[in-house]
N, C-alpha and C positions, 0 to 999 in steps of 0.2 A: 415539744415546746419546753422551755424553761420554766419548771415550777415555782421557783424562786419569785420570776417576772409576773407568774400568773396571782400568788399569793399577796405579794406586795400591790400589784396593781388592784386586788379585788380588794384588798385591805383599805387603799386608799380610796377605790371607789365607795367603801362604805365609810369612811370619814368624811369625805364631801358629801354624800346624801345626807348625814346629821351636820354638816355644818349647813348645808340648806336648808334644812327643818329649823334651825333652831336662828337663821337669821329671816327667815318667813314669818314664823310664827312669834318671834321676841319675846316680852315677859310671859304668855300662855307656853312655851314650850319647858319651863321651869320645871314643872311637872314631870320631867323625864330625868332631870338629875336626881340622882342615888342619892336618900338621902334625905333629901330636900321634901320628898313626895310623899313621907311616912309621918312629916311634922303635923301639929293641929292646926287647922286653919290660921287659930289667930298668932299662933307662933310665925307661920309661914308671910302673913303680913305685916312684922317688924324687918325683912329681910328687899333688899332691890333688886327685883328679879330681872330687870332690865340688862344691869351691870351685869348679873350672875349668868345670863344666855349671852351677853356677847364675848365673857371671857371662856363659856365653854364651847363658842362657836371658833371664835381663837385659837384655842386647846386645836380642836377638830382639825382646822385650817393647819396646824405645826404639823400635828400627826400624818395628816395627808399628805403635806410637803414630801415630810423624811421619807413616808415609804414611798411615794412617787417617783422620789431622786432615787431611792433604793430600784423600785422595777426598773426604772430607764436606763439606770447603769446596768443592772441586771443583764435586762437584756443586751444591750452595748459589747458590756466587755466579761464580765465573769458573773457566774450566779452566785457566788459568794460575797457579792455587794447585795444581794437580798437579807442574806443573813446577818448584815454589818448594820443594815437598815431595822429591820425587828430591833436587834438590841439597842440602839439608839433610840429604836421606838419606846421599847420598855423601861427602858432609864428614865427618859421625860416623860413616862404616861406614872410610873409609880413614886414621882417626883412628886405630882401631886393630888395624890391619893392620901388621904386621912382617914383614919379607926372613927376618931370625936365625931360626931357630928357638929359640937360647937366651934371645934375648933375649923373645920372645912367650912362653915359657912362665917365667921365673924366679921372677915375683911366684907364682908355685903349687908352688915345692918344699917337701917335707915337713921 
């Protein structure tokens, strides 16, 4: 079997299972963003954790696309669309990845 298909596809399997979690659960699944979870309570309720889980559920939703299209074609036509797909993946995942904490969280203050 094609590793490529196998990696992309379980990769996207695990981005849908957090994009489920985190549209299940809405502002309580907050708590699982980096970051977010190490604030002091009262810091953490200046911030709309509403907005912040459905853009990380969004996030999830993109990432599962790209490597989803990655496994299908994968397996389709060459396994070297898996690896077209990671990279594509890692560009939009460290896209929007921040050091700051203030700076990753500001667009979410109330």
């Amino acid at each position: 079997m094609n590793t490529g298909f196998i990696s992309c596809g379980g990769a996207c399997l695990l981005c849908l299972l957090f994009a489920l979690i985190f549209t299940v659960f809405k502002g309580k699944s907050a708590m699982l963003i980096s970051g977010f979870n190490t604030m002091p309570k009262e810091k953490r309720e200046l911030y709309d954790t509403e907005k912040m889980c459905r853009d990380q559920r969004n996030a999830f939703l993109i990432w599962a696309a790209v490597l989803g299209t990655g496994a299908v074609l994968s397996y389709c036509i060459s396994k070297y669309f898996a690896a077209a797909a990671f990279v594509i993946f890692l560009i939009i995942f460290l896209k929007d990845v921040h050091i700051d904490e203030a700076k990753a969280f500001e667009k979410y203050k109330k």
